[in-house]
PAFI-890498 format. One line per 3 residues: number of its first residue (from 1); for each residue x, y, z of C-alpha. Coordinates in Angstrom, 2 decimals. Layout:
% PAFI-890498
NUM = X:Y:Z ~ ...
//
This chain:
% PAFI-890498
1 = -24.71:-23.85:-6.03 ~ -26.25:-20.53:-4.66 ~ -27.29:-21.03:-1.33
4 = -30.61:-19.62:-0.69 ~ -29.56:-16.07:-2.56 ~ -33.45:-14.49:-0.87
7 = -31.65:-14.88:3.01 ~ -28.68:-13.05:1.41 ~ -30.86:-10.38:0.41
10 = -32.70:-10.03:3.16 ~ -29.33:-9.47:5.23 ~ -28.27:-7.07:2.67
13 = -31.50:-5.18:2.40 ~ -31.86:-5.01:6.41 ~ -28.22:-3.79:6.89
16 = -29.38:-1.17:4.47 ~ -31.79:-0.15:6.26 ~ -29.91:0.20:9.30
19 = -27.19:2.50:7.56 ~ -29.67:4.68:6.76 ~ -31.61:4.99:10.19
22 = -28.09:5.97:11.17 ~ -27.92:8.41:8.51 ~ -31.16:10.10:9.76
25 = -30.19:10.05:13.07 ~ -26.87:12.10:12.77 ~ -28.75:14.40:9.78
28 = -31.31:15.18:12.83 ~ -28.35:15.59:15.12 ~ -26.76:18.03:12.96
31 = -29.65:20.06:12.80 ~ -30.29:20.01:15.87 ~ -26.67:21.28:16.88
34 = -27.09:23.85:13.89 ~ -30.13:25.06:15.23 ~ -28.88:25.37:19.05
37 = -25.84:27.31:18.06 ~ -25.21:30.78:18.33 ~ -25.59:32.29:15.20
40 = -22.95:34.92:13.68 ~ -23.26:38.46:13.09 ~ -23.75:40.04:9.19
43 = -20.97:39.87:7.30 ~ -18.51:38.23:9.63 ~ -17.08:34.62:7.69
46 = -16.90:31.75:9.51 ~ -13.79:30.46:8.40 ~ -12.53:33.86:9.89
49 = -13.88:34.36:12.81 ~ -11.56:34.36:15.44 ~ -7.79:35.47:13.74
52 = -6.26:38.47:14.87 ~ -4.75:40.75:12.46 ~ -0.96:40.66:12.36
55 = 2.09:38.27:13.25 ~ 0.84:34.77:13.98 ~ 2.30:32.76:17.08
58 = 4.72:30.03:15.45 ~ 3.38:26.89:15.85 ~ 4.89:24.76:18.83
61 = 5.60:22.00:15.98 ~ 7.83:24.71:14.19 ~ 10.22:25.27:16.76
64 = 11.47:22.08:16.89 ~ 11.55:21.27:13.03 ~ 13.78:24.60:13.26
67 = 16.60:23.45:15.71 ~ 16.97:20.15:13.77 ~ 17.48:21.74:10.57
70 = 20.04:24.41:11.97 ~ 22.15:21.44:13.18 ~ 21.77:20.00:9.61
73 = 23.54:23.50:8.43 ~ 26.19:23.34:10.72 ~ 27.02:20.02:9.21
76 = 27.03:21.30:5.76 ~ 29.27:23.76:6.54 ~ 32.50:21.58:8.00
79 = 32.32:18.61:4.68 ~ 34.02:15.43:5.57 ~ 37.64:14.93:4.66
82 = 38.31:13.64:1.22 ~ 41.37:12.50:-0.26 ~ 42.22:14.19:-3.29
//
């Protein structure tokens, strides 16, 4: 019935191991990208850096959303005939 279950194991067990060499390459990669980059001045947030105060530019997928819903107004306004 179960066909040698120890070769199954050994596949499983060796594609585990190769996950996690993978896994330790990419965590050495990571450091080694974190380590190589240039690092921030005091008090400035990362998730910050980089906005300018003020009006943002719209966002190029904005402007056309915009024109297609102004030409869904403009249909609103003139409502089919109906017989009444």
């Amino acid at each position: 019935m179960n066909k040698n279950p120890s070769s199954r194991k050994r596949a499983r067990e060796k594609a585990q191991a190769e996950r996690n060499q993978e896994k330790q390459k990419q965590r050495l990669e990571k450091r080694e990208k974190k380590a190589n980059s240039p690092s921030r001045g005091p008090g400035e947030d990362p998730d910050l850096a980089g906005i300018v105060p003020g009006p943002q530019p719209r966002p190029e997928w904005f402007d056309g959303a915009e024109a297609s819903d102004e030409s869904e107004e403009n249909n609103d306004d003139n409502p089919p005939d109906s017989k009444t």
